[in-house]
C-alpha positions, -999 to 999 in steps of 0.1 A, spaced: -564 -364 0 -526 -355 -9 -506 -381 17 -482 -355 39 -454 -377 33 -456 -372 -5 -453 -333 2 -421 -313 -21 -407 -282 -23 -423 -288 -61 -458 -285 -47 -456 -266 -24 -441 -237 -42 -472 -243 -66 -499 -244 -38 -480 -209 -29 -483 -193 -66 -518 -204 -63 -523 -185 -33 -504 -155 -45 -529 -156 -80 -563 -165 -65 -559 -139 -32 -536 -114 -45 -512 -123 -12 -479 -103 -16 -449 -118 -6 -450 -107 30 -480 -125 34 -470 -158 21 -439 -156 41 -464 -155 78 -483 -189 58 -449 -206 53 -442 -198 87 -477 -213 104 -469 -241 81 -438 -249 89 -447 -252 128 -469 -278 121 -442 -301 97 -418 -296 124 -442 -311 144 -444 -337 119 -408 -347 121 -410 -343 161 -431 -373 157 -414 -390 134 -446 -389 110 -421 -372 81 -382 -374 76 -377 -344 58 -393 -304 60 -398 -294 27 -407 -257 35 -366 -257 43 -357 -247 10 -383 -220 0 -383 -187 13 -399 -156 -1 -384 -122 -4 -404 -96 16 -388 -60 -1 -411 -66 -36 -418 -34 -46 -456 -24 -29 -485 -30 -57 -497 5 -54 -485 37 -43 -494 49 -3 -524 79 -10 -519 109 17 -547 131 14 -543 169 23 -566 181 49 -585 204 29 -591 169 11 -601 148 38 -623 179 48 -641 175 13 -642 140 14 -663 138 47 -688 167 35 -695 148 5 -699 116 18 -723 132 48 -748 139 22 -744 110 1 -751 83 30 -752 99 68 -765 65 79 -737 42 75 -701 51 52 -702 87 63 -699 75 103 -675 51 97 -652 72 73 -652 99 99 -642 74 127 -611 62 107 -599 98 97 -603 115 136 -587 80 153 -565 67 128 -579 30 134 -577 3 110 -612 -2 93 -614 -35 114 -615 -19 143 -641 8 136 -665 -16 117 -661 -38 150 -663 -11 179 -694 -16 199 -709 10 222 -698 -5 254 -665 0 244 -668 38 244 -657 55 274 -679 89 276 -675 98 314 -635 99 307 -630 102 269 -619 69 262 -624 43 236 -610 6 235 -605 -12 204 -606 -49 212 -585 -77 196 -567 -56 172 -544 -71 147 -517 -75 171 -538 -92 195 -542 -68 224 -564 -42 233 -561 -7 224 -575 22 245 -572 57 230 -582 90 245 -615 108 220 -603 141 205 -634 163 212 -651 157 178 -654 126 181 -670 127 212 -693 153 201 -703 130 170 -705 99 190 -727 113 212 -748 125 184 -748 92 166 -780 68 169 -775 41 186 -794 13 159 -774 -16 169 -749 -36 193 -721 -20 173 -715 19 164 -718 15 132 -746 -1 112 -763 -4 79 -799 16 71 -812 -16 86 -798 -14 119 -772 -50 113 -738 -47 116 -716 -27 84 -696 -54 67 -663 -49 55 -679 -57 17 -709 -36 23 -685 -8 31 -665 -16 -2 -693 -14 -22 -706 19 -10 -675 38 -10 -670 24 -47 -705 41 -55 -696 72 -35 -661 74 -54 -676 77 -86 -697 108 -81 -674 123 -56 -653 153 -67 -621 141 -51 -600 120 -76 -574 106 -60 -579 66 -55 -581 61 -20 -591 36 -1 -601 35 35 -562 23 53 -553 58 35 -569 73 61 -550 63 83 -518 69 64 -526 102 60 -534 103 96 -500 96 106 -482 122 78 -504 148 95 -499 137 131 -457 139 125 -462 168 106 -476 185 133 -451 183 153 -459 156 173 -439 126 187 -434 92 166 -438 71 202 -474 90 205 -482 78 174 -469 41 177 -491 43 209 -524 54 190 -522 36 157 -513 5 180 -481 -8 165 -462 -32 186 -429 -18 180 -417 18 174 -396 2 147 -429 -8 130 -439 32 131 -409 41 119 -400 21 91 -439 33 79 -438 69 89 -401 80 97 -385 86 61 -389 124 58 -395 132 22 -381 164 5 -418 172 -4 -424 176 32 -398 197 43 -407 235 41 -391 263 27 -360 244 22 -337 269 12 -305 277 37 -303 311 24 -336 327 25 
């Protein structure tokens, strides 16, 4: 037992590295673990059980460069992507890649969507306890009704392994690491680049960033923004004044 009064800024910052080495956290992360921290040391010195906060002097930039570059896949891409994996396993990845892709969810929220949360009588499904702590409840586009209502129902949840139990996130991990190496498509994406790409094609339709704030299930519009807003000069068309 380390005694809380014996607590630094010395190990602390070490207990941090440690985190950011064993679990790969990026600075962002370790920021929202200094801040559930620090609630409880201030609740410390509240009750006079410490003097002195020593998460007061460290504090962790959060505009590090990202480890890896955001993948957008084309939509001839994503296209080839879902055929492949359709005949590679029907069962399990290729349902819950599909769902991510037409919806945009987080793979959380697909690998956790139960069939009493879909809404076929009014084309609704509700994603519950999403990362931001609310429920979410977006209107089907028609293929995914059409394929939901052609998925078996094995299980509590929508989507399930051969044996009928619940996908896990490191079930899923391992499959699509199998799948990727056979698979024509390249690129190194992961599943959250569905969603990203998603979003590109959403905007780049034409559509409205609030819609998409609404559907991906940011709290702010800023959040969509700051993720989605910064128009590229790859993206812009034709870009010549003159022709």
């Amino acid at each position: 037992m380390f005694p809380i009064d014996k607590l630094n800024k010395e190990n602390l910052m070490y207990f941090f590295m440690q985190l950011k080495t064993d679990w790969g956290y990026c600075n962002k992360t370790l920021s929202k673990t200094r801040c559930n921290i620090n609630r409880f040391l201030e609740w410390c010195i509240d009750n006079e059980i410490i003097e002195h906060n020593p998460l007061a002097r460290i504090k962790f930039k959060q505009t590090e460069a990202p480890k890896r570059d955001r993948v957008v896949l084309a939509k001839e891409e994503v296209g080839i992507l879902l055929d492949e994996l359709e005949r590679f396993d029907p069962e399990a990845l290729y349902p819950a890649i599909y769902l991510i892709a037409h919806t945009g969810a987080r793979r959380s929220e697909i690998l956790g969507l139960e069939w009493e949360d879909i809404d076929f009588a009014n084309g609704f499904l509700t994603f519950k306890n999403t990362k931001n702590g609310t429920h979410r409840r977006v209107q089907m586009a028609d293929c995914v009704v059409d394929f939901l209502k052609n998925h078996p129902k094995a299980g509590k949840t929508v989507i399930t392994n051969r044996r009928g139990y619940d996908l896990g996130r490191g079930q899923l991990h391992k499959g699509l690491n199998n799948f990727k190496a056979q698979s024509s498509l390249k690129k190194d994406w992961r599943p959250h680049d569905l969603r990203h790409s998603f979003a590109y094609h959403f905007l780049k339709d034409g559509r409205k960033m609030h819609q998409l704030q609404a559907i991906l299930g940011h709290k702010t519009i800023g959040m969509t923004v700051n993720l989605y807003g910064q128009i590229k000069a790859e993206d812009v068309k034709n870009p010549s004044p003159f022709a």
